[in-house]
PAVEX-862841 format. One record per residue (C-alpha): x, y, z; residue in three letters. Coordinates in pm, 1 decimal, m for minus. Example, Ala and Ser with C-alpha at 12.3 -4.5 7.8 and 13.67 -1.06 7.14 Angstrom:
> X|Y|Z|rest
> 1230.0|m450.0|780.0|ALA
> 1367.0|m106.0|714.0|SER
***
This chain:
> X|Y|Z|rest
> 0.0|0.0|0.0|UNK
> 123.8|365.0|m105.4|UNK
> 223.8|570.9|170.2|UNK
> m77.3|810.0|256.6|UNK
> m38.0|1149.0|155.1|UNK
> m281.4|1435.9|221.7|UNK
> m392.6|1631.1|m86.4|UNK
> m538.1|1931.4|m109.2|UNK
> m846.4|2005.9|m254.5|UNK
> m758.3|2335.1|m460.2|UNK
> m487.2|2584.6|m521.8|UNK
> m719.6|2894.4|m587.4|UNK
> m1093.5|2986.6|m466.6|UNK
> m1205.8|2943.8|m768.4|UNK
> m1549.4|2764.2|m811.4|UNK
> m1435.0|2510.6|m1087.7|UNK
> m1042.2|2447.4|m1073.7|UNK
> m911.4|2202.8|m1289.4|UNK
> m626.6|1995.2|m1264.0|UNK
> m437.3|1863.4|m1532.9|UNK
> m147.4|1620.3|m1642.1|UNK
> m26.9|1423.0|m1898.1|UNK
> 185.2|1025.9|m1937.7|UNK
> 392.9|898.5|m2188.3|UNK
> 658.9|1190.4|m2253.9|UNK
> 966.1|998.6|m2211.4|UNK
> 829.5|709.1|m2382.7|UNK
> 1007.5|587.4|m2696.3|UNK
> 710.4|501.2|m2874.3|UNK
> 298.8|593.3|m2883.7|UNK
> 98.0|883.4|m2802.9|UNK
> 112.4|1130.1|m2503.6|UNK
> m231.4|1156.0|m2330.2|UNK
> m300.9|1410.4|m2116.8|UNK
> m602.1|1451.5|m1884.1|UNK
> m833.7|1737.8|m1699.2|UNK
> m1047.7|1679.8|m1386.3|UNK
> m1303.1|1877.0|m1217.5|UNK
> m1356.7|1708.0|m893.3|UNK
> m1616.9|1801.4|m663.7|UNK
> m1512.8|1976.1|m329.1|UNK
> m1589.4|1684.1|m102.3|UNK
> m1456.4|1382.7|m294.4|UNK
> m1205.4|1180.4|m106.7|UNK
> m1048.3|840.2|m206.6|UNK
> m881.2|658.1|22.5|UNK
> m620.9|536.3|m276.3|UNK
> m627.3|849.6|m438.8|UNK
> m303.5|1022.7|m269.3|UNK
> 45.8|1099.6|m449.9|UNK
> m29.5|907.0|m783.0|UNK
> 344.8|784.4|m857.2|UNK
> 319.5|563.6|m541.3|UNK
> 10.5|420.1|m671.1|UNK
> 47.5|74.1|m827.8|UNK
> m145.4|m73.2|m1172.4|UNK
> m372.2|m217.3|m1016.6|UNK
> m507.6|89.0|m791.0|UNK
> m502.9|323.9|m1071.4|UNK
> m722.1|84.4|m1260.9|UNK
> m942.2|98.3|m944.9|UNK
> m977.4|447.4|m934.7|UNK
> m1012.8|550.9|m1277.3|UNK
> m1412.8|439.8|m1293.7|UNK
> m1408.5|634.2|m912.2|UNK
> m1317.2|969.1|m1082.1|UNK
> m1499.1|933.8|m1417.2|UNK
> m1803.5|860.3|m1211.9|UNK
> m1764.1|1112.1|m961.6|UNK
> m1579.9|1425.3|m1143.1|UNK
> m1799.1|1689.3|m1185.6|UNK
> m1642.7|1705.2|m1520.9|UNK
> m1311.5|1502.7|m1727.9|UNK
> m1163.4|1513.0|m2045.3|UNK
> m914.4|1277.3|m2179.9|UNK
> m729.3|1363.1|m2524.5|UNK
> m421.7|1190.6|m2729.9|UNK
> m121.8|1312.8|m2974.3|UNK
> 10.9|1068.5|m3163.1|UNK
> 441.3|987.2|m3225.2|UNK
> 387.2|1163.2|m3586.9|UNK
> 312.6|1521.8|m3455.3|UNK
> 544.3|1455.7|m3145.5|UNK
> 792.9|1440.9|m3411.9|UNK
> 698.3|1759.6|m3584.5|UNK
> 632.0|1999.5|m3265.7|UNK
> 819.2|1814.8|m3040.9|UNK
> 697.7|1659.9|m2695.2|UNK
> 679.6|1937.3|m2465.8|UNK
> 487.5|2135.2|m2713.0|UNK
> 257.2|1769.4|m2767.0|UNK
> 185.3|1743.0|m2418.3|UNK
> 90.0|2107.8|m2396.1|UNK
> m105.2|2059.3|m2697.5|UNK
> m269.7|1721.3|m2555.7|UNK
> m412.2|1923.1|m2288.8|UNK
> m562.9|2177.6|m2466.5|UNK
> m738.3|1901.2|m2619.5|UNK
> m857.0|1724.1|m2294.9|UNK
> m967.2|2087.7|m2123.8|UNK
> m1130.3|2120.5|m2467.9|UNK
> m1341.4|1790.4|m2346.3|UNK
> m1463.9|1954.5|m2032.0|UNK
> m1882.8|1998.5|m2023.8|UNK
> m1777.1|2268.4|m1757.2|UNK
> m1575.9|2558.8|m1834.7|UNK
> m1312.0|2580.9|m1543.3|UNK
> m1216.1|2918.7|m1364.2|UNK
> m883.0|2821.9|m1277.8|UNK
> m642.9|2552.4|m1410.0|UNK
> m386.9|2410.5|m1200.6|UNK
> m116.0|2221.2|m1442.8|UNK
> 141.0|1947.5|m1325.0|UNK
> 565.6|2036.0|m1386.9|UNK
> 675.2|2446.4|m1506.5|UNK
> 564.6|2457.1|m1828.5|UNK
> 238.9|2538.9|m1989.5|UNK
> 66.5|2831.6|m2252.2|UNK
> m268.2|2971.0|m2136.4|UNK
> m612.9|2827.6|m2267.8|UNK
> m903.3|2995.2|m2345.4|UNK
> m782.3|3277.1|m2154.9|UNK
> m820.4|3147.6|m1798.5|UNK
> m571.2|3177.6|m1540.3|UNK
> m359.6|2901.9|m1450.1|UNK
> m58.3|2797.3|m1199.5|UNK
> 210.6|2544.0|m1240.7|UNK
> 293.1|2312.1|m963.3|UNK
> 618.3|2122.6|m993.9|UNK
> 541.8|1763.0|m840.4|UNK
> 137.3|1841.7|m849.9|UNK
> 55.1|1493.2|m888.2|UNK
> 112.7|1467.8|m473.1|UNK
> m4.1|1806.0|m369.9|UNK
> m335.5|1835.8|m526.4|UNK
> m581.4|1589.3|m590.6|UNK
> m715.2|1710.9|m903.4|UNK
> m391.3|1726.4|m1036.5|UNK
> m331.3|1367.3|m925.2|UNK
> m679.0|1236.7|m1002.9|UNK
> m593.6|1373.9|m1382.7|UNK
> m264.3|1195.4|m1356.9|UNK
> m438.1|850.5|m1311.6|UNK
> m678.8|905.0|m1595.3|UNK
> m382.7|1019.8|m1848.0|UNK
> m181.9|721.0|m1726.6|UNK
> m442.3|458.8|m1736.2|UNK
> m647.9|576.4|m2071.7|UNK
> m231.9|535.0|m2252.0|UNK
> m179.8|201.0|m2077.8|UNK
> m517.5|95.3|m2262.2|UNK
> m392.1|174.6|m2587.6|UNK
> m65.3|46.8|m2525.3|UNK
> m190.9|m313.2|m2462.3|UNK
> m408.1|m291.1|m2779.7|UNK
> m86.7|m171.1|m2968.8|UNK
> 52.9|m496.2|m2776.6|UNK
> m105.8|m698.7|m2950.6|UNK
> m12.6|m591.3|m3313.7|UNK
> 386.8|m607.3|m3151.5|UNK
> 477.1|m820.3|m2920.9|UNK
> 805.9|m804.5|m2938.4|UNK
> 856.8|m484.6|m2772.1|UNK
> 666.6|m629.9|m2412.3|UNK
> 492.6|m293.0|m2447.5|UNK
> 160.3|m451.3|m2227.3|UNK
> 482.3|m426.8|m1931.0|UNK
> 705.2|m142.0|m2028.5|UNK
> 435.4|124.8|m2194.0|UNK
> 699.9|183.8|m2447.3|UNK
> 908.4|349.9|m2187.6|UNK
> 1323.5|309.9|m2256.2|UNK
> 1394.4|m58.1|m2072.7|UNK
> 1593.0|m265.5|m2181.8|UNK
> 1429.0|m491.2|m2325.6|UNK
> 1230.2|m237.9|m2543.7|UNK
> 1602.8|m119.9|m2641.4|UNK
> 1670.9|m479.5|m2781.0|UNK
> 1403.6|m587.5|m2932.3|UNK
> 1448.2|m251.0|m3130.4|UNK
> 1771.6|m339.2|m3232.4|UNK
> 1642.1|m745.7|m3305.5|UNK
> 1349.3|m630.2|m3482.8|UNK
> 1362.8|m286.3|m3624.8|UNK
> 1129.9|28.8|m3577.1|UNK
> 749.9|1.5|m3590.9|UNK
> 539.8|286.8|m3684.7|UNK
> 482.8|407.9|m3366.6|UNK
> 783.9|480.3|m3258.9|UNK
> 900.8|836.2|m3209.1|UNK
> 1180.2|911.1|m3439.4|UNK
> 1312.0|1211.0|m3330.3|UNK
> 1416.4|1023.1|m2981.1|UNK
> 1724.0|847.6|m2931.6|UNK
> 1575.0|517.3|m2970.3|UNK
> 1898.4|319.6|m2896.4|UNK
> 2041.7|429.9|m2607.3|UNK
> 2305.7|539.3|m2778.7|UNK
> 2459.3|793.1|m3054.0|UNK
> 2277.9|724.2|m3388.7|UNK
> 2226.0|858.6|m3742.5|UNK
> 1983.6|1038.6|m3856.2|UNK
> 1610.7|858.6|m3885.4|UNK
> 1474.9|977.8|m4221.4|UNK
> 1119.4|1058.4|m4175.2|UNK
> 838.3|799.0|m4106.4|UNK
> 1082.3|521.0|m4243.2|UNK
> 931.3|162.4|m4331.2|UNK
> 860.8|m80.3|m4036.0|UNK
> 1231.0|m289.3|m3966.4|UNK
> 1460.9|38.1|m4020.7|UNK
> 1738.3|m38.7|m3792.9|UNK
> 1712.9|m417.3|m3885.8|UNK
> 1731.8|m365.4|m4245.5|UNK
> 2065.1|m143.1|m4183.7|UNK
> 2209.8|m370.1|m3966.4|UNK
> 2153.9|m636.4|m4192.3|UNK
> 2287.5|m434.5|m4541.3|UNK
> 1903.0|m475.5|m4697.3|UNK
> 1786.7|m782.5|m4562.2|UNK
> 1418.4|m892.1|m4508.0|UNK
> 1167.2|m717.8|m4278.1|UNK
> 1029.2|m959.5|m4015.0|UNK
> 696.2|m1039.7|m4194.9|UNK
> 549.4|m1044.0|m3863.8|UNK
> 585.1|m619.8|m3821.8|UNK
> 449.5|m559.8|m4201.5|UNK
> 62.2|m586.1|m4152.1|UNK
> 8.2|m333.0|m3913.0|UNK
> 215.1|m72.9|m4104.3|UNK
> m103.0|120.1|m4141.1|UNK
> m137.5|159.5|m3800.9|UNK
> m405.5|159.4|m3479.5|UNK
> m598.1|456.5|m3510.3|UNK
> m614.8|687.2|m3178.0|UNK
> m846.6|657.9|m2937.6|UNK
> m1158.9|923.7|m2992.3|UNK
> m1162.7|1191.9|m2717.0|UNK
> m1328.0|1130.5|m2409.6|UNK
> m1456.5|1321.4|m2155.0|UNK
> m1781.3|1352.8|m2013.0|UNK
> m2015.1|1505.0|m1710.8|UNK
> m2119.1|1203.0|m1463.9|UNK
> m2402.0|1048.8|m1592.4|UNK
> m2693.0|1140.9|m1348.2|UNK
> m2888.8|836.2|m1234.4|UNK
> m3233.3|953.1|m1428.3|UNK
> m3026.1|949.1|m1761.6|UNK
> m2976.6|599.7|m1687.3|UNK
> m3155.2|302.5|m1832.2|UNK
***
C-alpha cells in the first residue's frame, strides 16, 4: 500500500479548478495523453493520494471512481507523428488543450502538473512542480492520463509483441532497447528520440517498419510479422464527459 499522503483540494478559490497532467513523454514510442479533472469539493479516495506511489492495479481501481464522480473530465491523445513535428513538450501542452477542450464545464482556474504550460481559453492558470502529490485534481488527472495510454498500449501490444509494451508502456527498458535493435522500428515509434540508447544517425522521416534491422543487416528482409500493421491503430476518440446522473440511466 502507497504511503498516505494528504492532498489538497484546490490551489485557488475558484469555483471550478481544474487539474491537469499528462503520461507517456519519455516514452520511446505511442501517443502522449493528457487529462483534466473537475472534482467536486468533497470527494475523497482513500487510494487516491500521491499518484506515482500508486500501483497498476489501484489506478485501474480508481479511474471508474473519478470518471463517475468528477464533476467534469476530459481525456485527449497526440500521436508519435506530430510529437515528431512539434516536439513533446509542445505535444503534451497541446494534448491538454485538447482534454480541457473535453470539459462539459468551463473551469475558472487551471492548475497544471511540472513548469511549463501556454494559457487556454484565456483562464488563469498555476504550475505546480510535483502536483501529482499536492493536489488531488492534479493527481486524479494523472491517473486518468496514465491509465487511458496504458489501454492503448496493450491494444498496440497486440499488433507487436516483441517490444513487451503490455509491461514497459513503451518506456526506454531494456528490453524495449533490444528488441528494437532485433526487430527494427514500428510505426509508432518516435523518431526524433534516441531510440537506442546510444549515438545514432539520422532517422529519415516515417521510415518503413524494420529500419534499424534492415541497416544492420545491409538490406535484408523485414520480419513479416511487423508488415501488416504498417497502417497503423488509429487513436483513441476523445473522451470526456459530465457524470451520468442516475435519471439518464436506463
Amino acid at each position: 500500500m502507497p504511503t498516505e499522503t494528504i492532498l489538497q483540494i484546490k490551489y485557488s478559490d475558484a469555483k471550478h479548478e481544474c487539474g491537469c497532467d499528462e503520461a507517456g513523454r519519455g516514452c520511446l514510442a505511442g501517443p502522449v495523453t493528457a487529462a483534466a479533472v473537475i472534482l467536486p469539493d468533497d470527494f475523497h479516495h482513500p487510494l487516491l493520494n500521491d499518484s506515482k506511489q500508486l500501483s497498476e492495479h489501484q489506478r485501474d481501481t480508481l479511474r471508474p471512481v473519478i470518471e463517475r464522480e468528477a464533476l467534469t473530465w476530459g481525456v485527449a491523445f497526440v500521436d508519435e507523428q506530430l510529437i515528431d513535428e512539434i516536439n513533446i513538450l509542445n505535444a503534451s501542452i497541446l494534448a491538454m488543450h485538447k482534454a480541457l477542450e473535453r470539459l462539459t464545464i468551463l473551469p475558472d482556474f487551471i492548475i497544471i502538473d511540472g513548469n511549463r504550460f501556454k494559457k487556454f481559453s484565456d483562464i488563469p492558470h498555476q504550475t505546480i512542480v510535483k502536483g501529482d502529490s499536492k493536489y488531488l485534481s492534479i493527481a486524479a488527472a494523472s491517473v486518468l492520463a496514465k491509465t487511458h495510454r496504458d489501454e492503448y498500449m496493450l491494444k498496440l501490444h497486440n499488433q507487436f509483441p516483441q517490444y513487451d509494451w503490455h509491461k514497459n508502456k513503451a518506456y526506454p527498458t531494456k528490453k524495449h532497447r533490444e528488441s528494437i535493435r532485433k526487430y527494427g522500428i514500428t510505426p509508432y515509434h518516435r523518431l526524433s528520440y534516441n531510440l537506442l540508447g546510444e549515438k545514432q544517425s539520422a532517422i529519415p522521416l516515417r521510415p518503413k517498419v524494420g529500419y534499424f534491422k534492415e541497416k544492420e543487416n545491409e538490406g535484408g528482409e523485414v520480419s513479416p510479422s511487423l508488415q501488416p500493421a504498417f497502417g497503423g491503430l488509429p487513436l483513441p476518440p476523445l473522451r470526456g464527459a459530465a457524470p451520468q446522473r442516475p435519471e439518464d440511466s436506463d
